[in-house]
NUTISE-385381 format. One record per residue (C-alpha): y, x, z; residue in one letter. Coordinates in pm, whole numbers, plus 50000, padded with zeros to 5 digits. Each point is the difference from the previous one (the first is absolute). Layout:
! NUTISE-385381
YXZA/...
! end
This chain:
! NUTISE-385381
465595217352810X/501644999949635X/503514995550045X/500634988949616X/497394975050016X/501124988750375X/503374995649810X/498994984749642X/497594973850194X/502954991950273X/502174991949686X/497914982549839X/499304973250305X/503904998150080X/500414989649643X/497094975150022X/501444986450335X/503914999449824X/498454981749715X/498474970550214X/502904995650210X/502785002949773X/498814987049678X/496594982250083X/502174985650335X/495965007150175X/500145027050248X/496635008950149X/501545028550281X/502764990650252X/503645014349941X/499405025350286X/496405010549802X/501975008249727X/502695021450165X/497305018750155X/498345010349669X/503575010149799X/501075018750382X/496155017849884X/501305006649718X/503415014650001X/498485024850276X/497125010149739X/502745002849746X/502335019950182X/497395022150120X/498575010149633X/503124996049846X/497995015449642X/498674965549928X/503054982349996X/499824971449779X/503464984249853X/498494969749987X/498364999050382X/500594965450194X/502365021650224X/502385007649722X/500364961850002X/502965008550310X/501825014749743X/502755031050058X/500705013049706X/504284996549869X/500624996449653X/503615010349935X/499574982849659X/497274982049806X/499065010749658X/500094983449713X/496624992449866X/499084988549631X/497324973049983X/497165007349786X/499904962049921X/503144980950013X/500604973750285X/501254972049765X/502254971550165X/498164962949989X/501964974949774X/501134971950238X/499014962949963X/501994968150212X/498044970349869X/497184988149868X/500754997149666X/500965038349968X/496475004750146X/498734977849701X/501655016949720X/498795033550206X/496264984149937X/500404992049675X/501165033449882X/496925016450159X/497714972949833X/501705009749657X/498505038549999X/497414988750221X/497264970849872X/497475007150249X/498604968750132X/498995024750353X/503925014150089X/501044987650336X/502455015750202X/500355016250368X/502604987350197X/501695015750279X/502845006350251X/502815011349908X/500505022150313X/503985007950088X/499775034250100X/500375033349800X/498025012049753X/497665032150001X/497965019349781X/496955019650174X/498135022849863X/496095012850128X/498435029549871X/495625002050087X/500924971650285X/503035015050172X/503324992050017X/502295019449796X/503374981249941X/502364975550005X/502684993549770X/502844972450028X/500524979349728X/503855011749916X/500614987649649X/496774994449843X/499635036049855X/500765021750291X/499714996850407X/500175019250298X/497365014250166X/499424989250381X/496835009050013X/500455013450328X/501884970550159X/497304975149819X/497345022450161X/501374984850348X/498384965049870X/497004989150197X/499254973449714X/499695030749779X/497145019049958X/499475039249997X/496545003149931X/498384970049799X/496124987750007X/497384986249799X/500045011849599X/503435002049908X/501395021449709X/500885035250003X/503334991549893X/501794975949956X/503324979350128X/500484968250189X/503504979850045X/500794975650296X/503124986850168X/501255016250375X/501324976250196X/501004989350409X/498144968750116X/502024974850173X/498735002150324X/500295041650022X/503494989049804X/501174982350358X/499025022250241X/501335029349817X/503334975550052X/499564991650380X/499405036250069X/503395009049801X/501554973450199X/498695012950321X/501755033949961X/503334984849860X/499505006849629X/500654978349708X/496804987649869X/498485002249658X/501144974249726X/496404991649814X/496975015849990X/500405016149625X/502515018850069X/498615006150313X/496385017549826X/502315016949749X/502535013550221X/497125015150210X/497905015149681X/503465021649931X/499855016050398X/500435036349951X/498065001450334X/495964991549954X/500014996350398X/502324969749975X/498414983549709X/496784999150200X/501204980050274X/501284970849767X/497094973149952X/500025007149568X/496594985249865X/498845000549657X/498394971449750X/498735020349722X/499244972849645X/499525026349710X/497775024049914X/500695026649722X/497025012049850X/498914998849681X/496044987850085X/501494961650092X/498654970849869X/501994970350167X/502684999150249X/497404984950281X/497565024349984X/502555026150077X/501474983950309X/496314994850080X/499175035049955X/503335008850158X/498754981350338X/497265019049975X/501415036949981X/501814990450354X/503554985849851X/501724971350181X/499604970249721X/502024969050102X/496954973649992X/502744971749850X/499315011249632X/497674976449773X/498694997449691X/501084969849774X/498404984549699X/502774984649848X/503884994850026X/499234966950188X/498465022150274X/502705023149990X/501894968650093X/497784989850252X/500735036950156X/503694999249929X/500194968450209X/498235007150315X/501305033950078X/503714982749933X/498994981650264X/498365019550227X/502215035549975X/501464990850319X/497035005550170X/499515035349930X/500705029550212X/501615017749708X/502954989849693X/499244988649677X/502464986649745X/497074984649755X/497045006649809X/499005027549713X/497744988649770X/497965024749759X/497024999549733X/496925007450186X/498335018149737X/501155033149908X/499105003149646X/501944970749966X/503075015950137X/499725028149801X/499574979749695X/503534983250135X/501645028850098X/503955007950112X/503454991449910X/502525026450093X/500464986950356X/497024976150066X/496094996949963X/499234974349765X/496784991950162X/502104989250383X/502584977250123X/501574997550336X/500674961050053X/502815002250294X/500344973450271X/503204980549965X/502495019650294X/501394983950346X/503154990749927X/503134999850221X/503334981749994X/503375017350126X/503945002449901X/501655015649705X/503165019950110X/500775019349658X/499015013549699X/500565033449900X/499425018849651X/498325031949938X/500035022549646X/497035016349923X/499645036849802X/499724976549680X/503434983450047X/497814964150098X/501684977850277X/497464987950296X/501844971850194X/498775002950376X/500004974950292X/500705009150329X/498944980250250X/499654989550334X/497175023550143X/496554981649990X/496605007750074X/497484997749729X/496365010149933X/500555026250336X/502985014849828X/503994992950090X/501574991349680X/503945001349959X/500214999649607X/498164983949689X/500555003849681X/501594975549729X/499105015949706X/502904992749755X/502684970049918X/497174974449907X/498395004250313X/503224991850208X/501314971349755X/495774988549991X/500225002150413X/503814983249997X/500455022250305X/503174999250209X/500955018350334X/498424990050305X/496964984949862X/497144989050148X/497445022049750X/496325004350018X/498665033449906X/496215013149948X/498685034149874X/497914980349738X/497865036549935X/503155016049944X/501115026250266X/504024988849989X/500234969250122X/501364972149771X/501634963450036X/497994972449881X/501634972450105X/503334983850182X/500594973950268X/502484981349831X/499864969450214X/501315025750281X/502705016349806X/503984998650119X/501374974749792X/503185029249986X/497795030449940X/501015027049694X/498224999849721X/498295032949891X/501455015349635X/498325026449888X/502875031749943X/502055007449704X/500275037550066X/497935025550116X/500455003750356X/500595040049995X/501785008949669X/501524963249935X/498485002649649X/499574968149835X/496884990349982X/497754990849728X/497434980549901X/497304998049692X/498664967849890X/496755007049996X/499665018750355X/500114981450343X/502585031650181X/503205006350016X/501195038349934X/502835024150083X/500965016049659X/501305026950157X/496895026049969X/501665030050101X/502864993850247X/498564974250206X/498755018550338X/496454980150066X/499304999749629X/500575040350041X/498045006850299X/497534976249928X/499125020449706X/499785033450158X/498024983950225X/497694988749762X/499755028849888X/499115021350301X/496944973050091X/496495008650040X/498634984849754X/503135010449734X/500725043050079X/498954999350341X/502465023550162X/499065004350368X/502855010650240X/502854971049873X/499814965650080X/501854972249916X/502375004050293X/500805036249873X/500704985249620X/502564979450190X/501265028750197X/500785018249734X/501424976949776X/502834985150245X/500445042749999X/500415002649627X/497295026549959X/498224980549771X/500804971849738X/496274995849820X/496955013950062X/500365033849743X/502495008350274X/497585006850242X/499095029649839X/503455018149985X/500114991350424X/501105030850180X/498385009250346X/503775002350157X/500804962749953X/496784986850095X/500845021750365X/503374985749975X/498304965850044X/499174982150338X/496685005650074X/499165017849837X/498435040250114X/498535028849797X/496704991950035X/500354958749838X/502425021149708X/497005023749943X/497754969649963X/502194986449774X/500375024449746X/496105008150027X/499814963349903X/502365002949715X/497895031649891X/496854980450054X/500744971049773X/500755024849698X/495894995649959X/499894963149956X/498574990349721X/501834985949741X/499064964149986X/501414997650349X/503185017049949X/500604970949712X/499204975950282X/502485015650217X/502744998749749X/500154960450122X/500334988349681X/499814960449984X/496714983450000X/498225032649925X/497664999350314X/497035028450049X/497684985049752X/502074994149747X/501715037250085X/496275013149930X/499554982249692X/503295017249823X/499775034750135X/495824995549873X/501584987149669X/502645021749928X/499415032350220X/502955011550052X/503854981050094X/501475015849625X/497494977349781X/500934970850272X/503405003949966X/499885001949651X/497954966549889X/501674967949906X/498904963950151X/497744991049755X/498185033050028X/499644992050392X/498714966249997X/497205011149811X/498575016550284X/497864987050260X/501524978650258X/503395002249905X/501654971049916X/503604992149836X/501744996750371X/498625039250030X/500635011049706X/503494987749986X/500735017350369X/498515033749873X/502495000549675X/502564990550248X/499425022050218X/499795032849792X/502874990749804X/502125002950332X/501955029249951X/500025003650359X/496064998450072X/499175025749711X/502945028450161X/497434990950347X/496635005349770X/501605034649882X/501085010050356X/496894992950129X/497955016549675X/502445032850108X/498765001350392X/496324996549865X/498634966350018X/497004991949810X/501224980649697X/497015005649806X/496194991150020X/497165026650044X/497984992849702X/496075009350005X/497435007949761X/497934972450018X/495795005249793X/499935035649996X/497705026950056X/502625023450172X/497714993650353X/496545005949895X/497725012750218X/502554999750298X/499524986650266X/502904981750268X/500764993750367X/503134980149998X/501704996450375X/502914991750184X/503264980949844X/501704999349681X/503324999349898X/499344983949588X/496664988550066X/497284983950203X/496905017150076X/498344972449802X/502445008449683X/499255035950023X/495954998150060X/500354973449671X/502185029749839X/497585023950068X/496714980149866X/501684993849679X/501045032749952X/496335012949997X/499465009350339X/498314986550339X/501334989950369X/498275008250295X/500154982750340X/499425033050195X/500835041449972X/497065022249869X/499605032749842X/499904980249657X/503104984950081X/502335011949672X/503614990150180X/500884984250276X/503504981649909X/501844996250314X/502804973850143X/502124998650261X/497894998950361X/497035002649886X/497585005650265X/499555034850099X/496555004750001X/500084997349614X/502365026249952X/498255027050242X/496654993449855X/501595003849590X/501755032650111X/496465012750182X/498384991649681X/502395014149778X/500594967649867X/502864997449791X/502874977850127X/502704984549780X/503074974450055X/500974972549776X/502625015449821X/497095023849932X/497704976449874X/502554980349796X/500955037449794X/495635007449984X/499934960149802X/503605010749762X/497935037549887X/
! end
């Protein structure tokens, strides 16, 4: 007997016999058949423990803990779908394709739109590799081994597949799993689980594998990565084929009037499925076509989500409350009687601003109807007058802001309300601190917002450059708050003294100046001196920037007060300027480049493009003709032992950035 091949043919049939019963819903051996063959086996496994496989059916169990997951860049962004609610924004959607797109043979595929999380997999010669969370669109988290607990999910694909490539899908809980994860809860006295979302992505974020395996997570997968595609059909087809779990509800439309026609049925027939939708996506079946189409900053121009019209549900409004935001802008909240809706318990909704209350004529003790409407705070759509209290109080929206009793103001042209008082006004000064401290602004692991708080109401801080002057015997003085979470704190602070600069501009919160339009300035100007130094006409001239912008960057840097912050935080050693490269040179020829791991400045895909136009040439894998290898943070560490046994030599980014300035 060969024990490898006893082993490699044992997990290939428990795959097979997975695939049928979990995805294919066919099973050809009896439940007990199939314990008997993984029992086979774990004993084989166990017993020659040298042909371990990660990626054996009996890893599926999980086991492994994660203390924390890391932070994973996406080698192709995971864009956001642009949202439709009617038929006529599906229209317009239609005829902005058919304006780049003449073609009399486009037609479009129409799906689900599954309510579950998103995931990004990734298969290297047919096996499973990883999965990434979507997080914002540019980075996730990888939980590849809790998504490796998925039955739905394969570990080894079939049929002729390519070596690499990704494939996207949404994780979800069906309904039926959904209620007898409830019962069971019930059974044994615990609260049960609100909806089945939060439910999937609650469970992908166990730090124990073990656990995540025994919730019922499946997986639809609906987009394939690769650069060999030809329409969006054939991919799903080909998808099927390679042993992924492809919801059979999709179909292929010739027109917008089909679209309809799909639209229309599965509006009326979502209540029949086992799983939750909230509406349809809609995308360009032919992938030159998209390409041709391309992105906006947030959305693919080539896809739509149309989005059923929400359950709606009626209940009483007891108050309104007012909340001031790090940008001085006054939300008016409703709280209300506790109601369920859409599997969620909802006790507040907000109003929006003054012409949403006087629009709504609310008063106290309303009747109000309320619907999520694709938004996830609830809002108020509409009042039962006819069941109002002939005595009730009419709502007025404040004079003053509720914490500083500034008065408030108000410009013409802008629908919000704001507190004036930038500085002294306690959510307008933790707000911005925590702005500041976010993931996707300096991303400073160890404080949260409860800490920003903390330390405020303990005067320790009064904007975020004070953060950097925090002593490690106040933070001890605080409640809470031991050596170790101080330790992480300051190796936080220390960390974010690496971010690049066009995030440290979107940190500084200034007004209206969101990531893109951060990138955009600091890619303009380089560094925050020419920035600070240009006039409004000068900035409306660039790209994307408009006159509200430009107006709030002049104000902003002529704030005596922000520029003393700029200079404090220029002292501690922020990066205020941009690293510039030598773009069409020859300072790379002949050299050759393994780039790996994570990057503080750039993206593997920046620095491979850096490289190429610099003269020289990436390589996917480590050889003896390998020039450098240019290393990130955990990069995998068979890379690194194989460069050092070569002799290969092994340089950092900072490293690379001073070769390109030579």
């Amino acid at each position: 007997m060969n024990p490898e091949k006893e082993i490699i043919n044992l997990r290939n049939e428990i795959h097979k016999h997975t695939h049928l019963y979990y995805v294919e819903d066919a099973p050809v051996i009896s439940d007990y058949e199939f314990d008997i063959l993984l029992k086979k086996l774990v004993d084989f496994e166990n017993k020659f423990p040298n042909f371990f496989d990660t990626n054996s059916p009996t890893q599926r169990v999980g086991g492994k803990v994660s203390k924390s997951f890391q932070s994973i860049e996406h080698d192709f962004p995971m864009y956001s779908l642009d949202n439709s609610y009617s038929k006529e924004d599906l229209e317009n959607f239609h005829n902005r394709v058919l304006k780049k797109i003449l073609n009399k043979d486009l037609n479009y595929l129409c799906e689900l739109k599954f309510d579950g999380v998103s995931i990004n997999l990734t298969y290297e010669n047919g096996i499973f590799v990883r999965a990434v969370t979507r997080g914002d669109g540019i980075k996730g988290d990888d939980v590849t081994e809790n998504v490796k607990t998925i039955k739905t999910i394969p570990l080894k694909l079939k049929g002729n597949f390519p070596l690499k490539f990704q494939i996207r899908g949404e994780i979800f809980i069906g309904l039926n799993d959904f209620e007898k994860m409830n019962k069971e809860r019930a059974q044994n006295g615990l609260e049960p689980y609100m909806n089945p979302r939060n439910t999937a992505s609650g469970s992908l974020k166990l730090q124990d594998s073990a656990i995540v395996a025994k919730r019922p997570l499946q997986c639809f997968l609906y987009q394939v990565i690769s650069d060999n595609s030809k329409t969006q059909i054939d991919n799903l087809n080909f998808a099927k084929n390679w042993g992924f779990n492809i919801s059979n509800t999709y179909k292929l439309c010739d027109n917008i009037n089909e679209v309809f026609q799909f639209i229309n049925n599965w509006d009326k027939e979502r209540n029949n499925l086992n799983f939750e939708i909230d509406g349809v996506v809609v995308k360009v079946n032919q992938i030159n076509y998209q390409k041709i189409l391309g992105f906006t900053s947030k959305y693919p121009r080539w896809a739509i989500a149309y989005k059923f019209k929400t359950m709606q549900a009626q209940t009483t409004l007891k108050s309104v409350s007012y909340q001031i935001g790090r940008t001085g802008a006054v939300t008016p909240v409703a709280n209300l009687d506790p109601v369920l809706l859409g599997g969620t318990i909802v006790k507040r909704a907000s109003l929006h601003n003054q012409d949403q209350i006087n629009k709504l004529n609310l008063h106290l003790n309303d009747r109000v109807i309320i619907e999520k409407g694709g938004e996830i705070i609830p809002k108020i759509v509409d009042v039962e007058v006819s069941k109002r209290n002939l005595n009730s109080e009419k709502i007025i929206f404040i004079n003053n802001c509720p914490n500083c009793l500034s008065y408030l103001q108000k410009n013409e042209s802008e629908a919000h309300h704001y507190c004036p008082n930038a500085f002294s006004c306690p959510p307008q000064i933790t707000g911005r601190i925590q702005h500041f401290i976010s993931r996707k602004a300096m991303d400073i692991n160890g404080i949260g917002n409860e800490t920003i708080e903390l330390m405020f109401k303990n005067n320790l801080i009064s904007n975020y450059a004070d953060l950097y002057s925090l002593k490690k015997e106040d933070l001890l003085s605080l409640e809470r708050m031991a050596e170790k979470s101080v330790e992480n704190i300051f190796q936080g602070l220390n960390n974010s003294k690496k971010i690049p600069f066009q995030r440290v501009l979107f940190a500084l919160g200034i007004r209206y100046v969101g990531q893109t339009v951060s990138k955009n300035l600091a890619n303009e100007y380089k560094s925050i001196d020419n920035l600070i130094s240009k006039t409004y006409d000068e900035l409306i001239m660039v790209d994307e920037i408009g006159e509200r912008i430009a107006k709030s960057v002049v104000d902003f840097f002529n704030d005596s007060e922000n520029i003393l912050n700029i200079e404090k935080l220029k002292n501690v050693g922020l990066q205020f300027e941009t690293n510039t490269v030598v773009l069409d040179s020859k300072i790379f020829d002949n050299k050759t480049f393994v780039v790996s791991g994570v990057f503080d400045n750039y993206s593997r895909n920046e620095l491979k493009k850096t490289i190429e136009l610099n003269g020289g040439k990436n390589l996917s894998s480590i050889s003896s003709k390998t020039s450098y290898l240019l290393a990130g943070d955990k990069m995998g560490p068979s890379k690194l032992k194989k460069a050092q046994d070569l002799g290969i030599q092994i340089i950092s980014e900072l490293d690379f950035i001073t070769m390109l300035k030579v």
